[in-house]
RODO-2510 file (C-alpha; in nm, 4 decimals, decimal comma):
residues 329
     n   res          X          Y          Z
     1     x     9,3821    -0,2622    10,0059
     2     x     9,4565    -0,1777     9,6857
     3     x     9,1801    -0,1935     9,4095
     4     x     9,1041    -0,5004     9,2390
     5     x     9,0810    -0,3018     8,8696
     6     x     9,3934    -0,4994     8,7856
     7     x     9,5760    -0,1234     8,7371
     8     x     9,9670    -0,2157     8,6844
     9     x    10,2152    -0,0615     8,9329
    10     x    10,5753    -0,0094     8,7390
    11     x    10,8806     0,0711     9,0227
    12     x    11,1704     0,2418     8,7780
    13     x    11,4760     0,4492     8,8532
    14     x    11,8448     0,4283     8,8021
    15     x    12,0264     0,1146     8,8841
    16     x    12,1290     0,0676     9,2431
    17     x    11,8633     0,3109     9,3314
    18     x    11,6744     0,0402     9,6419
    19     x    11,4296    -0,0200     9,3773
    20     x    11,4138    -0,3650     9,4961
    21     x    11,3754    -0,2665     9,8203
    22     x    11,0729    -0,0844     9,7412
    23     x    10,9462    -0,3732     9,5391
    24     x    10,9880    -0,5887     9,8398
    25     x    10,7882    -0,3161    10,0001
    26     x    10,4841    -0,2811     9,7965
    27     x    10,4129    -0,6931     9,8003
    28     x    10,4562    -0,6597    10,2105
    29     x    10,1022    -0,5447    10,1347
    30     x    10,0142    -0,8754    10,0154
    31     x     9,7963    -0,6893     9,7506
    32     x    10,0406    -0,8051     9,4833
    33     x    10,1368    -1,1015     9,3004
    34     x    10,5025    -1,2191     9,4308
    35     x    10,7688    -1,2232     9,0954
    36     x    11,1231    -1,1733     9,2106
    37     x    11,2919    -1,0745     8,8913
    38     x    11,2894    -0,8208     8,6627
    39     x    11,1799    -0,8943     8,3096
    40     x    11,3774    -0,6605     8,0954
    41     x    11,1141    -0,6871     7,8082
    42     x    11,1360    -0,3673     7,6390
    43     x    11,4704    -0,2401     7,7686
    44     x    11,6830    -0,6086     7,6279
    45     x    11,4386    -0,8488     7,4779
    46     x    11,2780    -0,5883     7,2279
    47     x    11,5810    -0,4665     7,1084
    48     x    11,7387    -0,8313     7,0654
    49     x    11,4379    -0,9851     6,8865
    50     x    11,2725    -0,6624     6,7165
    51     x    10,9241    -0,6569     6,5764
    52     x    10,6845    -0,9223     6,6808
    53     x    10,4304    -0,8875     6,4421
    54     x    10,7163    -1,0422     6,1956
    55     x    10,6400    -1,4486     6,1997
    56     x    10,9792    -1,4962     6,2468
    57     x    11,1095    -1,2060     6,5173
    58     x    10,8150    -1,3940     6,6976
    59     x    10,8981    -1,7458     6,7139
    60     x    11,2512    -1,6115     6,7823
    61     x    11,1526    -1,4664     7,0662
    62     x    10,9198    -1,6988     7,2680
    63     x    11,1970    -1,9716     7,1921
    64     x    11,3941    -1,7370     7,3783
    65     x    11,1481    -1,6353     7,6809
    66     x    11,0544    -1,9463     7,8022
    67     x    11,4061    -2,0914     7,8135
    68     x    11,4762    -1,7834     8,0150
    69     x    11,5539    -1,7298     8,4007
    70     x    11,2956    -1,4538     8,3671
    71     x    10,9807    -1,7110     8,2735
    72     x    11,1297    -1,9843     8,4979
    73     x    11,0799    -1,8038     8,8039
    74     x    10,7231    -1,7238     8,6834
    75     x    10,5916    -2,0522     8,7798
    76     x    10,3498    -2,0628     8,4836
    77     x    10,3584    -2,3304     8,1909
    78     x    10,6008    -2,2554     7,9281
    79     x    10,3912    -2,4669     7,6826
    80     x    10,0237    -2,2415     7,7726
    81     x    10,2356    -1,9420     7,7577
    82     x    10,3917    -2,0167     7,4538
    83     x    10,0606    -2,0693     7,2437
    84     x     9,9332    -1,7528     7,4244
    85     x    10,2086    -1,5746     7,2906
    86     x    10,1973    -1,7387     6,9903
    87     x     9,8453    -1,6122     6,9309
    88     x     9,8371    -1,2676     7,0512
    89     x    10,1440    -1,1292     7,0937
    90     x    10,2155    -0,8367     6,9000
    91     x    10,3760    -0,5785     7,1231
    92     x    10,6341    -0,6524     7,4252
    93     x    10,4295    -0,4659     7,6055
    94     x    10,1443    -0,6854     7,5371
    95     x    10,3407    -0,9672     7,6190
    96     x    10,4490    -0,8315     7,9822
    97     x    10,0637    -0,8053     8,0381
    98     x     9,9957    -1,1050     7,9308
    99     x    10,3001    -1,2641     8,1313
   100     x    10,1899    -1,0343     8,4756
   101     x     9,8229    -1,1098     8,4644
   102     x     9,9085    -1,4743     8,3950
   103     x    10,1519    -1,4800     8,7121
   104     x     9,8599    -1,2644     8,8778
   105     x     9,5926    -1,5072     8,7979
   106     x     9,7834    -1,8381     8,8991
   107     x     9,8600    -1,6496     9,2166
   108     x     9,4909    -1,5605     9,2739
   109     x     9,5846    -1,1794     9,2635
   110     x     9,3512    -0,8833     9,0495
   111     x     9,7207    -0,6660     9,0884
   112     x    10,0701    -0,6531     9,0036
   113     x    10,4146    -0,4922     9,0169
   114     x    10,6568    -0,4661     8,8255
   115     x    11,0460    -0,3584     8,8381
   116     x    11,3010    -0,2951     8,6015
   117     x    11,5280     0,0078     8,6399
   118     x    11,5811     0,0459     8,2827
   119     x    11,2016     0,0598     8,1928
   120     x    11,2620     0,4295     8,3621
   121     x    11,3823     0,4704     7,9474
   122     x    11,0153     0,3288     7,8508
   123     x    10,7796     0,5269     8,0552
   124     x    10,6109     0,6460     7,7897
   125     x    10,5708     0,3763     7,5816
   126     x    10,3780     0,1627     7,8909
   127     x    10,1979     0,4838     7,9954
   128     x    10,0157     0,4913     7,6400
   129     x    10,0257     0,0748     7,6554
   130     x     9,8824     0,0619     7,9886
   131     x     9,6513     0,3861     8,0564
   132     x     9,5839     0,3217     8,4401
   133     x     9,9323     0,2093     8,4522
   134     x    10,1119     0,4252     8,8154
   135     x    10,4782     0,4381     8,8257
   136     x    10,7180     0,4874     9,1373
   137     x    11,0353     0,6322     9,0445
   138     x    11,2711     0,6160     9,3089
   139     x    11,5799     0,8457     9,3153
   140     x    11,9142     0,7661     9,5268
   141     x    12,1644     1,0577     9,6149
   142     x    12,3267     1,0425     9,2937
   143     x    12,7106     1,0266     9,4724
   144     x    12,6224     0,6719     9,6438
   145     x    12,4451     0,5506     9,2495
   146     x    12,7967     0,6190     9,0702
   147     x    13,0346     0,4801     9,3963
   148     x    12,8022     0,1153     9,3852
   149     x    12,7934     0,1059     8,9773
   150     x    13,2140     0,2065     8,9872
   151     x    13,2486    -0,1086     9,2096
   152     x    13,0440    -0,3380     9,0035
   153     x    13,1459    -0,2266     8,6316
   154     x    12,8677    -0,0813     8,5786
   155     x    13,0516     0,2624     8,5026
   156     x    12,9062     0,3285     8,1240
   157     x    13,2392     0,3340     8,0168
   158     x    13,5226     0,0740     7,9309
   159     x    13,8191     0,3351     8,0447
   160     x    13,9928     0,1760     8,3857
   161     x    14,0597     0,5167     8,4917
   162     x    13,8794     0,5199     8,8568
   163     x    13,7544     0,8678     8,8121
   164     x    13,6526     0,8817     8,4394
   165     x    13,4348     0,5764     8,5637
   166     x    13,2927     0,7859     8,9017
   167     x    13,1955     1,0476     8,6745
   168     x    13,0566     0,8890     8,3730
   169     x    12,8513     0,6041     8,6387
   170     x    12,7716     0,9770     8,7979
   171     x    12,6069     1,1543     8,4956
   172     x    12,4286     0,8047     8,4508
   173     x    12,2126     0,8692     8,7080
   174     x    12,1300     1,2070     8,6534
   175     x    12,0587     1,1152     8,2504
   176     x    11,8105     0,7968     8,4139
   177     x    11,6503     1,0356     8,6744
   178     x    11,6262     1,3315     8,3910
   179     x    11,4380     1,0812     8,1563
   180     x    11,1954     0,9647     8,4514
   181     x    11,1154     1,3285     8,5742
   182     x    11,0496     1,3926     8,2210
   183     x    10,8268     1,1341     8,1283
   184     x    10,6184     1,1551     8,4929
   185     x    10,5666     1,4986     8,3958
   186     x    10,3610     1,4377     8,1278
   187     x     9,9584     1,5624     8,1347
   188     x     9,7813     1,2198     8,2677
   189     x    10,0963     1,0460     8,3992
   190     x    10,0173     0,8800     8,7197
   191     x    10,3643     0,9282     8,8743
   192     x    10,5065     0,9356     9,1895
   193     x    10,8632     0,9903     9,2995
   194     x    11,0079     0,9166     9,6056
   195     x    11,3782     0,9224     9,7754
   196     x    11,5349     0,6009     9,8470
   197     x    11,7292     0,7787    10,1985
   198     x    11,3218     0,8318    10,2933
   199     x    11,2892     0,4597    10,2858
   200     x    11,5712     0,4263    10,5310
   201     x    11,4859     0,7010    10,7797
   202     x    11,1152     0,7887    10,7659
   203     x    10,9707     0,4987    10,6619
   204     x    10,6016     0,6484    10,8133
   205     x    10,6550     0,9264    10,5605
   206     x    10,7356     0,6994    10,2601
   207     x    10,4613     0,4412    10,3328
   208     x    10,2210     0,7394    10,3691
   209     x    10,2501     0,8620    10,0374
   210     x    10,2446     0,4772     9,8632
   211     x     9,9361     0,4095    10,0556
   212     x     9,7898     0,7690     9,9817
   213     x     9,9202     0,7367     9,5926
   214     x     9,8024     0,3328     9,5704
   215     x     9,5047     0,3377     9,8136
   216     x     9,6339     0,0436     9,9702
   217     x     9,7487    -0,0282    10,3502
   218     x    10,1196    -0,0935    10,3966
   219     x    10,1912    -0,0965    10,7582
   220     x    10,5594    -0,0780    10,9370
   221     x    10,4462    -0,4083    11,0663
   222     x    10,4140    -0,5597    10,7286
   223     x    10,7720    -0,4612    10,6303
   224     x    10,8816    -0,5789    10,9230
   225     x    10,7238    -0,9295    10,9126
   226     x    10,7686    -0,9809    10,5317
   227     x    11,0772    -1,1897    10,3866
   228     x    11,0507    -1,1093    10,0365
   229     x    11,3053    -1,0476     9,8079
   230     x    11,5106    -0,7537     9,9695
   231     x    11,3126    -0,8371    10,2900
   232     x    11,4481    -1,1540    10,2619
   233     x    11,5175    -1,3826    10,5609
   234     x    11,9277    -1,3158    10,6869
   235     x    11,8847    -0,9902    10,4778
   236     x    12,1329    -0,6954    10,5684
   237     x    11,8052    -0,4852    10,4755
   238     x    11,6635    -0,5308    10,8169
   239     x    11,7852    -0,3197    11,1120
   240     x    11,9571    -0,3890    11,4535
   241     x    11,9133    -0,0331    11,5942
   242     x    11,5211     0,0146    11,6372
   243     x    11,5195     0,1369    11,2701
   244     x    11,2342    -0,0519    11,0492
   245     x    11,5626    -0,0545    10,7442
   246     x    11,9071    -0,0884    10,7763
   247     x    12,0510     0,2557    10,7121
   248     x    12,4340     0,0963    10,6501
   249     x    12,3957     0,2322    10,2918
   250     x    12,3032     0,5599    10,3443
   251     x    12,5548     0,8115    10,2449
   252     x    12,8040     0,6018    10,1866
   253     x    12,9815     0,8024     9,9501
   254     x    13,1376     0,9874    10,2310
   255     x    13,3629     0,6906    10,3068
   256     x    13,3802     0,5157     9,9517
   257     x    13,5083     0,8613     9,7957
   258     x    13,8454     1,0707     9,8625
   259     x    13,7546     1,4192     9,8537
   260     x    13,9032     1,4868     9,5540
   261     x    13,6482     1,2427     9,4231
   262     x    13,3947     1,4262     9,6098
   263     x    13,4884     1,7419     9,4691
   264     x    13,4873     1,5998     9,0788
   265     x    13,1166     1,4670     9,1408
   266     x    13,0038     1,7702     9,2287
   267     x    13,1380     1,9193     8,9219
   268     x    12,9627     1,6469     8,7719
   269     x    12,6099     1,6245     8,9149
   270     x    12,6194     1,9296     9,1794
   271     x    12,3397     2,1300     8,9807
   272     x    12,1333     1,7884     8,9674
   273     x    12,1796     1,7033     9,3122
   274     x    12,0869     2,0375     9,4704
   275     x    11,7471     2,0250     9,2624
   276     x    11,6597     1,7110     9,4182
   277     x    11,7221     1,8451     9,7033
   278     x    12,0490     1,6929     9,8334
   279     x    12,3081     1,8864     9,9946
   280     x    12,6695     1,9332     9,8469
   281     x    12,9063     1,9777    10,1111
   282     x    13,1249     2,2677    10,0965
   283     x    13,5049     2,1935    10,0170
   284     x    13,8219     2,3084    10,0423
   285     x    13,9558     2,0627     9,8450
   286     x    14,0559     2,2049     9,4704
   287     x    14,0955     2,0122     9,1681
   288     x    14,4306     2,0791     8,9691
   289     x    14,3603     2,2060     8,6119
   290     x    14,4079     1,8904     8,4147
   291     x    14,1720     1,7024     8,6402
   292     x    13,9200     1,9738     8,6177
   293     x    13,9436     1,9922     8,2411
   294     x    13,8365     1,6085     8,2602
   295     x    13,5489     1,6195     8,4959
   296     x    13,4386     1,9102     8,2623
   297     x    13,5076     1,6990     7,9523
   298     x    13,3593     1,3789     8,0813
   299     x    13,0401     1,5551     8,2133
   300     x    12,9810     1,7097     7,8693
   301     x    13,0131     1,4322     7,6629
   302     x    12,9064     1,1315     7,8673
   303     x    12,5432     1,1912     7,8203
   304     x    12,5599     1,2748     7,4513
   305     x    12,7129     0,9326     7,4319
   306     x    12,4430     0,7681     7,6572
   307     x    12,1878     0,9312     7,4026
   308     x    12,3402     0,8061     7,1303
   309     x    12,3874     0,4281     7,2382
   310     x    12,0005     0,4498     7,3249
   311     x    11,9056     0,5587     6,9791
   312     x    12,1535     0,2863     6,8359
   313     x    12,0305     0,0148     7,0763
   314     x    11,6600     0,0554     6,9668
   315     x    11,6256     0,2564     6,6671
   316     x    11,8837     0,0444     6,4433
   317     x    11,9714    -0,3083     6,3563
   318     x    12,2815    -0,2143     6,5526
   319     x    12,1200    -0,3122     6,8520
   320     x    12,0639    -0,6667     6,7774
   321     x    12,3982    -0,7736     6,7728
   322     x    12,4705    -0,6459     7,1476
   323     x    12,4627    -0,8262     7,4675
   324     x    12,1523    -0,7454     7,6217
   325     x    12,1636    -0,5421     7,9951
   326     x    12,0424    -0,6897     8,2979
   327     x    12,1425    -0,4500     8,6070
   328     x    11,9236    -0,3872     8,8795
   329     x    11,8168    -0,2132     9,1619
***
């Protein structure tokens, strides 16, 4: 059973990484209060409504939060919260404690979790905010990141060309997983990374190390039985083959990409993937020149631009005036 200090557990990592999934799995433990959303505070909301120890940025924002999807689905009382806020809100991460131990509390929990991919980008920020805070960062084969982002627009780039978005969705990853190694590398980080294809096919393994790295109790049998959020009831996460997980989205690269794709991405992210210990597959397949010359191009400049929108987004006024992100795991 996990600890009753009220230490928070963040689960980050690149979108459409299974960090749901993982969510789902850590509240199978029924340790945890239940919130099935992400909350986006310091990746959207602090850029859109800037510093809250400014009367106004304040009012701004709790105007904002409690209208929100993200505080309807929190079950608490928009008018408590909004005093509480109102009163001691300074920070945005003071207000996701305040909004977690207030969901904790009404649910009669001492713990919670919390996911959003894109706090993977603010590891740092809630390690010195929260200093018992433990963070999961789960890593998907790169390859089958980019393929699911390329279908859902979630490329990085406006370009329709198929494989400028592959590429650019592909160096996406690596510049989300770079930033979380990074940052759970730091002296005192409580960090813990795990592979998303170890959910899938050695789920003893992966609920080893959570249990060993939480001190709590997650059985196979408490997956299995649980229906929350990606362990949802008629979920495609459960499998019909004795597996405890569906493995239907493991590797799927090999079938979503031509191998001229294949061979671009692992012009792209080959050096990343190997050090996480995937395997590139050997190919005959050759890229002509001008293609080649692209991959290069795109892989060089893709995460300079990444970079840069960051330090735009939330070091500049810039960042006010654009839509706020909301993709998951």
């Amino acid at each position: 059973m996990y600890g009753s200090s009220g230490s928070p557990v963040f689960v980050v990592g690149s979108s459409r990484s299974g960090t749901t999934l993982l969510y789902s799995i850590l509240l199978a433990s029924g340790d945890f209060a239940v919130y099935e959303a992400e909350t986006w505070l310091l990746e959207s909301y602090a850029v859109r409504y800037g510093d809250l120890t400014k009367a106004e940025n304040r009012k701004a924002f709790i105007a904002a939060w409690i209208e929100s999807e993200q505080f309807k689905r929190s079950g608490l009382s928009a008018e408590a919260f909004a005093a509480q806020l109102q009163a001691l809100a300074t920070s945005y991460a003071g207000v996701l404690k305040l909004f977690m131990d207030g969901i904790a509390s009404l649910q009669g929990k001492h713990n919670w979790v919390e996911k959003t991919p894109g706090h993977v980008f603010h590891m740092e920020e809630l390690a010195r905010s929260f200093s018992d805070a433990k963070f999961i960062h789960l890593i998907r084969d790169g390859r089958d990141v980019a393929s699911s982002k390329r279908k859902l627009g979630w490329s990085g780039t406006n370009d329709n060309d198929p494989m400028k978005q592959l590429i650019w969705a592909a160096k996406g990853w690596e510049y989300a997983v770079n930033r979380g190694r990074s940052a759970g590398a730091k002296p005192g980080t409580r960090y813990l990374e795990l592979r998303y294809e170890n959910l899938l096919t050695n789920m003893d393994e992966a609920l080893n190390k959570i249990n060993l790295f939480l001190h709590t109790d997650i059985t196979i049998a408490q997956v299995q039985q649980c229906r929350v959020g990606a362990l949802g009831k008629n979920n495609s996460a459960f499998a019909n083959d004795g597996a405890v997980i569906s493995r239907n989205a493991l590797q799927r690269w090999k079938s979503d990409l031509s191998p001229v794709e294949v061979a671009a991405i692992n012009i792209a992210i080959g050096k990343a993937l190997s050090t996480l210990g995937y395997e590139a597959p050997t190919l005959s397949t050759a890229l002509d020149l001008t293609t080649r010359l692209k991959v290069v191009w795109w892989s060089l400049i893709a995460p300079r631009v990444f970079a840069l929108r960051r330090f735009l987004k939330h070091k500049t006024v810039l960042g006010r005036w654009r839509r706020s992100d909301s993709r998951g795991g």
